[in-house]
Every structure is written in C-alpha cells, then in structure tokens.
Steps between C-alpha positions, in 0.01 A plus 500: 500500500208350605184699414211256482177649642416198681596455829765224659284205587818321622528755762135508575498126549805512702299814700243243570746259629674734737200627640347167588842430689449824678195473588537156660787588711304803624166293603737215663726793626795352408571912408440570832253821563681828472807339373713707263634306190687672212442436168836382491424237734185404332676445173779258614225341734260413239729486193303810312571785295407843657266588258258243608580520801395880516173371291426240779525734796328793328191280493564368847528817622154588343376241722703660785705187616815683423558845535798617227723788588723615201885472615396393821392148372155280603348433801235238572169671655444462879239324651320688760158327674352834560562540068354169487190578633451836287528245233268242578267785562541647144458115356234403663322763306628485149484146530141464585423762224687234259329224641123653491636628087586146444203344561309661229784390234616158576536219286528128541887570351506754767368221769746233387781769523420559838405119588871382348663762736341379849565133367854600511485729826386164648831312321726758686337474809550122504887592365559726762616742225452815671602719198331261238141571711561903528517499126209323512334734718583767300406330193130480613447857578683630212266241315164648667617852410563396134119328460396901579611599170570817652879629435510714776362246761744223332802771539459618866443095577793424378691775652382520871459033516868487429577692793311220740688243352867545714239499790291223397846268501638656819204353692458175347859468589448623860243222529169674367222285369439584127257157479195725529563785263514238205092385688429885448616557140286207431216670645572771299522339148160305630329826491690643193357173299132581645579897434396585794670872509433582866615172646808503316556867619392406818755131534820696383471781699455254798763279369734788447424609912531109606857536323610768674366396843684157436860627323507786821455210762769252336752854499 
C-alpha cells in the first residue's frame, strides 16, 4: 500500500501531456465543436490512463473548452459568434487593465520574453503554421498579463485568451490576415518598454477590437 504524502508526478506529467494534446485538437478543431467523445474513446485514442485523462479535462474544462458530463461522457464547447463577441468585450477590458499594470513593472527580462515571442510569431507566419502562431498569440498576452504581477489579472487572462484561440485559427484558416496583429503587439511592447500605462491600455484595447472586427469578417 502506497501511502506516501507526495503526490504522483508521473501522472501529473502525463496530465500535462494529455492536456496539451487536447487542447491542440480543440483550437485546430480536429474535436469538432460540440462533439461528444467518451472517455473511453479518449483513452484508446491517445494511449492514456483515465486518471490523467480526468486531470487533463478537469483543467480544460476550467478553461471551458470542454464541458464534462459524468456518465454521459465529454463534449467539446461550441463556438457561437454572438459568444464570441461577449468575449472580446470582456477581454478587451481585463486586458487593457493588464497592459496599463504592466507597464509600471516591466523588466528588460520581461521585454526579451515578449521580444523572443513576436520573433517567433513572425517564424510561423512565414511557416504557415497556423497552430504554431495561435500559441504564439496566446503566448504574448498571457506574457503581458504575467509582467502585472497581479494573480488575479494573470488568472482571468489566462482563462477568457484561451477561449479566442479556436477562433483565432478558424479565421486564419478561412483566409484572415493575422500579419497585422503581430505590427500591433509590437506597438504594444513599444509602449510597455517606455511604461507608458495609458498607451498600452489604450493599443490593446484597440488591438483586441481590430481582432474581433478582422476574425468576424474572415467567419
């Protein structure tokens, strides 16, 4: 009998794993919106134990890409425009707030963090990796949000960006051009590095607006 107080990091490793492989095949929908997939399924498909399995989707589900229904199995969140744009309007806020809180904390580590990420939004573009430059995007925000050094900013970040990111793809691959939201993060991280707290606030909400404009035209 096992009774170690520590927990399994196997299984939290293999947690990791699982979720990353989720999480891709949701933003690419390769798990198609409102599909229904069993655990079951999941298992044999990705060669998993349930127990990280269940770890994986419990923190997916906390960033409502799946919704999980005991008995009745997982289902991969829908994606509604008019939910979209409830969305964008609750980012645009929290994300300027993060953006206008970074300012007054940022570092030149915190600079070159954000410098290496558009260097390699620019790579993807040039790869025409479409799920190589949403992780990208979603690198850069989470990135401005963890500069704020506020925990609650950083969590709600984190929580509602992931949600853009099955949208973000969808357009790109419906022929949207993402070129010009890796020009406005730059703009962005140029007033971050002269901590200028109202034009940051000021270019991400705008950049978060532009987004939307552009991602509901190439739907």
């Amino acid at each position: 009998m096992n009774t170690a107080p520590f927990p399994d990091n196997n299984n939290s490793r293999a947690s990791d794993r699982i979720e990353e492989q989720l999480r891709d095949m949701i933003i690419t929908l390769e798990l198609a919106p409102g599909a229904k997939i069993s655990e079951a399924e999941l298992i044999q498909r990705l060669g998993c134990g349930r127990t990280p399995l269940r770890e994986a989707l419990q923190r997916l589900a906390q960033e409502y890409l799946v919704n999980a229904v005991p008995h009745h199995g997982v289902s991969i969140a829908q994606l509604s425009l008019p939910d979209y744009v409830q969305l964008i309007e609750a980012v645009s806020h929290v994300e300027g707030i993060a953006a206008r809180l970074a300012a007054a904390h940022i570092t030149p580590l915190d600079e070159q963090r954000l410098s290496d990420i558009l260097k390699r939004s620019d790579e993807a573009l040039k790869r025409v990796d479409i799920l190589a430059f949403v992780k990208c995007d979603y690198e850069f925000h989470e990135g401005v949000a963890a500069i704020s050094r506020n925990r609650y900013v950083i969590d709600t970040v984190i929580r509602l960006h992931r949600l853009t990111s099955r949208f973000i793809y969808l357009a790109w691959k419906n022929g949207g051009d993402t070129r010009i939201s890796v020009t406005e993060h730059r703009s962005i991280l140029d007033a971050l590095r002269k901590k200028n707290a109202s034009e940051a606030e000021r270019l991400t909400f705008e950049h978060t607006q532009n987004s939307k404009e552009r991602i509901i035209n190439a739907l």
